[in-house]
KEZA-512335 format. One line per field, with one value per residue (C-alpha): residue number from 1; residue in one letter; chain; x, y, z. Coordinates in nm, 4 decimals. Layout:
REM KEZA-512335
nr c(NUM	...)
rest c(A	...)
kette c(A	...)
c1 c(X	...)
c2 c(Y	...)
c3 c(Z	...)
This chain:
REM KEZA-512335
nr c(1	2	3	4	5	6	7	8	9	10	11	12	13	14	15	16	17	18	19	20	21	22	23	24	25	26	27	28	29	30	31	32	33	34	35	36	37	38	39	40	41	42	43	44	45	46	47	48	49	50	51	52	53	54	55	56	57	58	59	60	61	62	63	64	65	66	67	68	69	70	71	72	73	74	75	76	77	78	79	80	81	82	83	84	85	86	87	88	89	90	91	92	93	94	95	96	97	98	99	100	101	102	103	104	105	106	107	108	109	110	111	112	113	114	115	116	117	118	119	120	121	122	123	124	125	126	127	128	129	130	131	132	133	134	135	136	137	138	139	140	141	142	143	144	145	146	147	148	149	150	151	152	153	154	155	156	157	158	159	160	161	162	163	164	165	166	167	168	169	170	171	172	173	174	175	176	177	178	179	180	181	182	183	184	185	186	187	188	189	190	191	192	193	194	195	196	197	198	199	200	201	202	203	204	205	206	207	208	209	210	211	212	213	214	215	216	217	218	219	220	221	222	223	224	225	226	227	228	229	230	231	232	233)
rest c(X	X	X	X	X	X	X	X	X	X	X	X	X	X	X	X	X	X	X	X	X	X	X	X	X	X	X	X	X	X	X	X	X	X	X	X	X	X	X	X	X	X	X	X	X	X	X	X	X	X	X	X	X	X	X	X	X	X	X	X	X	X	X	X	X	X	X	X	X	X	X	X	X	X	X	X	X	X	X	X	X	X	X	X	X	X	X	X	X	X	X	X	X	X	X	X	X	X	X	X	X	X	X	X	X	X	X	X	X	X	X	X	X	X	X	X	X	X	X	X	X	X	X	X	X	X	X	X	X	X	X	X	X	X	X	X	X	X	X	X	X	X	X	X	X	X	X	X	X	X	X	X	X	X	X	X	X	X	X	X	X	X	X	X	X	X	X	X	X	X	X	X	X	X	X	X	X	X	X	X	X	X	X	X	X	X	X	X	X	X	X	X	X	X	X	X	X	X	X	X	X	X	X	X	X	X	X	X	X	X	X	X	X	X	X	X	X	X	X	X	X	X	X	X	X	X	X	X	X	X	X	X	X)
kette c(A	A	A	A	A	A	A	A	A	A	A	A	A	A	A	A	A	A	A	A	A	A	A	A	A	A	A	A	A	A	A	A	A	A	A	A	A	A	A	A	A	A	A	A	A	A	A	A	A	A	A	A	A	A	A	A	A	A	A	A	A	A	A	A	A	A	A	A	A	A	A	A	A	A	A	A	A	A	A	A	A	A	A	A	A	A	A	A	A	A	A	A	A	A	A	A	A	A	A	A	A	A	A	A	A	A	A	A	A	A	A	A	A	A	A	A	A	A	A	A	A	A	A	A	A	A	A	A	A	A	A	A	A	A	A	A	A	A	A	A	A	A	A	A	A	A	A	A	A	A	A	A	A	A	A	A	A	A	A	A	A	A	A	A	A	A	A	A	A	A	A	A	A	A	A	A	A	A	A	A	A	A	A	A	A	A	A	A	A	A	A	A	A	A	A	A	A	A	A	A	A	A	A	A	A	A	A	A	A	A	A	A	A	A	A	A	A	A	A	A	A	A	A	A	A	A	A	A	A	A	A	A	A)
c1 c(7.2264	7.0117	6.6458	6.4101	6.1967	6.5028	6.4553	6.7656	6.8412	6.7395	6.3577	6.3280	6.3525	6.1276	5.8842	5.8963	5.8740	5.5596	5.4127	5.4773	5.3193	5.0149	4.9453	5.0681	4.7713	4.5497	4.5488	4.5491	4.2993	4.0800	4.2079	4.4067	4.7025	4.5343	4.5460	4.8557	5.0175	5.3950	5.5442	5.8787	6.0595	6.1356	5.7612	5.6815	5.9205	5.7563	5.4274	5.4419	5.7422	5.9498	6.2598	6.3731	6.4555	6.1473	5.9376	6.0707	6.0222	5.7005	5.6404	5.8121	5.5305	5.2964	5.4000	5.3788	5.0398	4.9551	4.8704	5.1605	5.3932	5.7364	5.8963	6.2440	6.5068	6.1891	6.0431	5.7178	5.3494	4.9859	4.8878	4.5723	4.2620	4.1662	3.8448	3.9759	4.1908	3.8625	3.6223	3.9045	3.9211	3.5265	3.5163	3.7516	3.5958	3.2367	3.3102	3.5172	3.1705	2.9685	3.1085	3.1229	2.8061	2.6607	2.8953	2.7606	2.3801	2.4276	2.5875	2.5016	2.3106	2.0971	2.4301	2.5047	2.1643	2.1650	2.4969	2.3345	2.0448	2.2934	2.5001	2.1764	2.0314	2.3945	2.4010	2.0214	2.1624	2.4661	2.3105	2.0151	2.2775	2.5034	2.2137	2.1186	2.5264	2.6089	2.9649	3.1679	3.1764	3.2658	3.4642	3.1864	2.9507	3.2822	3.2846	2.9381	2.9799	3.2841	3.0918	2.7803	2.9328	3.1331	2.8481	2.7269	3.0166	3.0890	2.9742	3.1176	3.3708	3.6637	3.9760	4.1213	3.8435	3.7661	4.1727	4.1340	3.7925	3.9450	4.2582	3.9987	3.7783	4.0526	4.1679	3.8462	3.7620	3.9074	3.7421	3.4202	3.4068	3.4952	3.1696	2.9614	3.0311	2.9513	2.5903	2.5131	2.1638	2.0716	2.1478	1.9168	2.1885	1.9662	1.7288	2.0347	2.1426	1.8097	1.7382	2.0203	2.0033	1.6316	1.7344	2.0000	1.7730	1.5262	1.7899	1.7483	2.0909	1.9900	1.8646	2.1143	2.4126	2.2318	2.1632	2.5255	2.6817	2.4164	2.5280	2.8604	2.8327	2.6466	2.9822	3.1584	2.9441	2.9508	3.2535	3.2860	3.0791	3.2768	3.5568	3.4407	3.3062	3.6309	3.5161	3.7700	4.1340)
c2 c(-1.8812	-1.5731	-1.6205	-1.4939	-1.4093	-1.2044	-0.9366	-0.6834	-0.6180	-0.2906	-0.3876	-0.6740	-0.4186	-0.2195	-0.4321	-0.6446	-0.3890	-0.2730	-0.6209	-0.5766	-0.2424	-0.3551	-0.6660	-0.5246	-0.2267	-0.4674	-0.6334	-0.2901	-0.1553	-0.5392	-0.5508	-0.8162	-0.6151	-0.4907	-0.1722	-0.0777	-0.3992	-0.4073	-0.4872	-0.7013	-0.7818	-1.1187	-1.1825	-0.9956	-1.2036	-1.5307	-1.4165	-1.2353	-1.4326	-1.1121	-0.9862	-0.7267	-0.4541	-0.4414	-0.4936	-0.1390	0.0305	-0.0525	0.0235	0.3631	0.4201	0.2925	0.5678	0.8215	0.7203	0.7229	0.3684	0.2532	0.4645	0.4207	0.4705	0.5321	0.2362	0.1090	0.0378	0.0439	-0.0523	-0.0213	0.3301	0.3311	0.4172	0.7884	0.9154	1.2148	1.1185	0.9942	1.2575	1.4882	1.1883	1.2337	1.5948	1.5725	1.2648	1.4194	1.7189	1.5059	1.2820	1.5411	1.7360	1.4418	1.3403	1.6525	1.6331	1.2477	1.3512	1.6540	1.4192	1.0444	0.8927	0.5466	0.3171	0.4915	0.4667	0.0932	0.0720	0.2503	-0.0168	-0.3215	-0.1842	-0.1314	-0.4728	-0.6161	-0.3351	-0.4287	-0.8204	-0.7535	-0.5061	-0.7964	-1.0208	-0.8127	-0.7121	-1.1460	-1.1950	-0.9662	-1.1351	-0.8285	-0.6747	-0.9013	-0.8590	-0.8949	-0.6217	-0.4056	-0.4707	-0.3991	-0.0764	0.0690	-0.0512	0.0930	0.3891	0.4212	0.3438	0.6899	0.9144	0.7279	0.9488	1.2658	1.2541	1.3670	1.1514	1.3935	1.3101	0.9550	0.9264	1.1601	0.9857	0.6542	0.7265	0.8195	0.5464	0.3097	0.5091	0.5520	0.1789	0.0433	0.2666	0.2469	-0.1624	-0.1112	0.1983	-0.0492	-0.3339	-0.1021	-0.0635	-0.3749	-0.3992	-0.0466	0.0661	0.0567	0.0619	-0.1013	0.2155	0.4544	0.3387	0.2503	0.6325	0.7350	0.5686	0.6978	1.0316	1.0073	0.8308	1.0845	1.3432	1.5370	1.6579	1.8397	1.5527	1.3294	1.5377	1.5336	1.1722	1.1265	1.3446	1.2011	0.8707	0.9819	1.1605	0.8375	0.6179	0.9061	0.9736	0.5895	0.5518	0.8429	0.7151	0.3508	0.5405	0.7610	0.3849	0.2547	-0.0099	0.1464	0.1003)
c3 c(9.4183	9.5354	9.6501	9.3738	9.7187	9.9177	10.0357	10.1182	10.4984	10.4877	10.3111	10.5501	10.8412	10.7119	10.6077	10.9774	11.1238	10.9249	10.9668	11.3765	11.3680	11.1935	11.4578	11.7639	11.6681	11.5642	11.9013	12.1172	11.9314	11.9870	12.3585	12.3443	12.4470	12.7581	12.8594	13.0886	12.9859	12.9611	12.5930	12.6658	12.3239	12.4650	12.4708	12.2082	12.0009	12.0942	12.0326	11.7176	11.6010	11.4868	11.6048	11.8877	11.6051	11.3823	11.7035	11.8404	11.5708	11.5694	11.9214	11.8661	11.5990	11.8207	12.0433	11.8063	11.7482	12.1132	12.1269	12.3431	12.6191	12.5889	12.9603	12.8737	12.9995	13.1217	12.7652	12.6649	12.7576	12.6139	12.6408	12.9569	12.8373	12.8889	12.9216	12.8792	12.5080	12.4121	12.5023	12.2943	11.9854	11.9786	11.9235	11.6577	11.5058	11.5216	11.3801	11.0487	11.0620	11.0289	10.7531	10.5509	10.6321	10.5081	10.1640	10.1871	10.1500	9.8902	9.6835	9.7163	9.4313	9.3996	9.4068	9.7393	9.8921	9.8378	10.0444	10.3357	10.3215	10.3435	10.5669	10.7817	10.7920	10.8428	11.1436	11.2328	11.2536	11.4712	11.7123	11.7738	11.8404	12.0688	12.2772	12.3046	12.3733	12.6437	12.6287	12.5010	12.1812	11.8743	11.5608	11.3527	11.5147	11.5077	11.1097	11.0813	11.2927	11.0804	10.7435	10.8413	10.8967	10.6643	10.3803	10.5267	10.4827	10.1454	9.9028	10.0428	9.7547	9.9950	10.0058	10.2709	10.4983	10.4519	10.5197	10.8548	10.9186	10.9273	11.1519	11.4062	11.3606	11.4294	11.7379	11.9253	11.8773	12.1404	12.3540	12.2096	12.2772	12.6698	12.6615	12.4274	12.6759	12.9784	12.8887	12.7305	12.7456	12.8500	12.5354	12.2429	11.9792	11.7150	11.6893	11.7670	11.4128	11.2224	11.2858	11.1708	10.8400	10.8167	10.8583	10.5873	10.3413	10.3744	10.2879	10.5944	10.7099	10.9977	11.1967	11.0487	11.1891	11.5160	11.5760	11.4379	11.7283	11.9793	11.8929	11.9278	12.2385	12.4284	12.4002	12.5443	12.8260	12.8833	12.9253	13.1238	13.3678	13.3811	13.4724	13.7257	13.8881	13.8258	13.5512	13.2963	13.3631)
């Protein structure tokens, strides 16, 4: 008697192997697939519970997303982090932000404006409590961070760049908790962001746009300079 919940061989590839490629991100992107760390299947297996093929192909999408290196016979491990990937993710991510920051402004309305004040006193919490931690950066100031910014560009009324916006987001964030743990208390990231959200309330793109790509640029140069002191592997 079939299994009103089977799936054919060739969906239950795909769909492991889309279930792989979504955790095995998840946990680069959070650091909990370290940086330089090899990827056996065998251990891959036992941790994720999924088998060898669906765990390749996501590792080969992985790759193509330059998440993970794949070394030939030698298989695959966790992409390094790059100051020099990031530094080029930033410039492309800054100059999406912007634009639909800008679009964000022209066209936001009252609903939108309210979004931008939650996701500020959310942001206001988390950034109070980060500074007080000063052990790493946690999930829920990373949640804040994306929502906050996010409730920004929200009203730019692009789907293209939200889409593009968000592949970026997702790819500079594991770099941007090793630079936000670098300067953990010389960073004042709770005004970095309450000026931003003033700017943006008061409708003044030009400052906005600014702070935005100042903002920006400080993770960058942070983790620039954990690199150069050999704090970033």
């Amino acid at each position: 008697m079939k299994n009103d919940f089977a799936i054919s061989p060739g969906e239950d590839t795909e769909t492991l192997a889309q279930a792989a490629f979504r955790a095995i991100r998840t946990d680069i992107i959070r650091g909990v697939r370290k940086p330089g760390e090899r990827l056996r299947i065998e251990r891959l297996r036992s941790i994720y519970e999924i088998g060898p093929t669906p765990l390749r192909e996501a590792l080969q999408r992985l790759g193509q997303d330059g998440l993970v290196i794949m070394e030939g016979n030698r298989g695959f491990r966790v992409a390094p982090l790059d100051p020099s990937e990031f530094t080029d993710l930033n410039t492309a991510r800054t100059s999406i932000e912007k634009e639909a920051l800008r679009l964000s402004i022209l066209r936001g309305d009252n609903d939108w404006e309210a979004k931008v004040v939650a996701a500020s006193y959310i942001m206001k919490k988390e950034d109070l409590a980060l500074a007080e931690g000063g052990e790493g950066v946690p999930d829920s100031w990373e949640r804040a961070n994306g929502e906050f910014h996010f409730a920004l560009v929200s009203a730019c009324g692009s789907n293209w760049l939200l889409r593009v916006r968000s592949s970026l987001h997702d790819l500079c964030e594991r770099y941007r908790r090793a630079a936000i743990y670098q300067k953990l208390g010389s960073r004042n990231l709770q005004d970095e962001h309450s000026a931003i959200a003033e700017a943006v309330l008061a409708r003044d793109t030009d400052l906005a746009c600014a702070l935005i790509e100042k903002h920006f640029a400080l993770t960058a140069s942070t983790l620039y300079d954990a690199s150069t002191r050999h704090d970033v592997k």
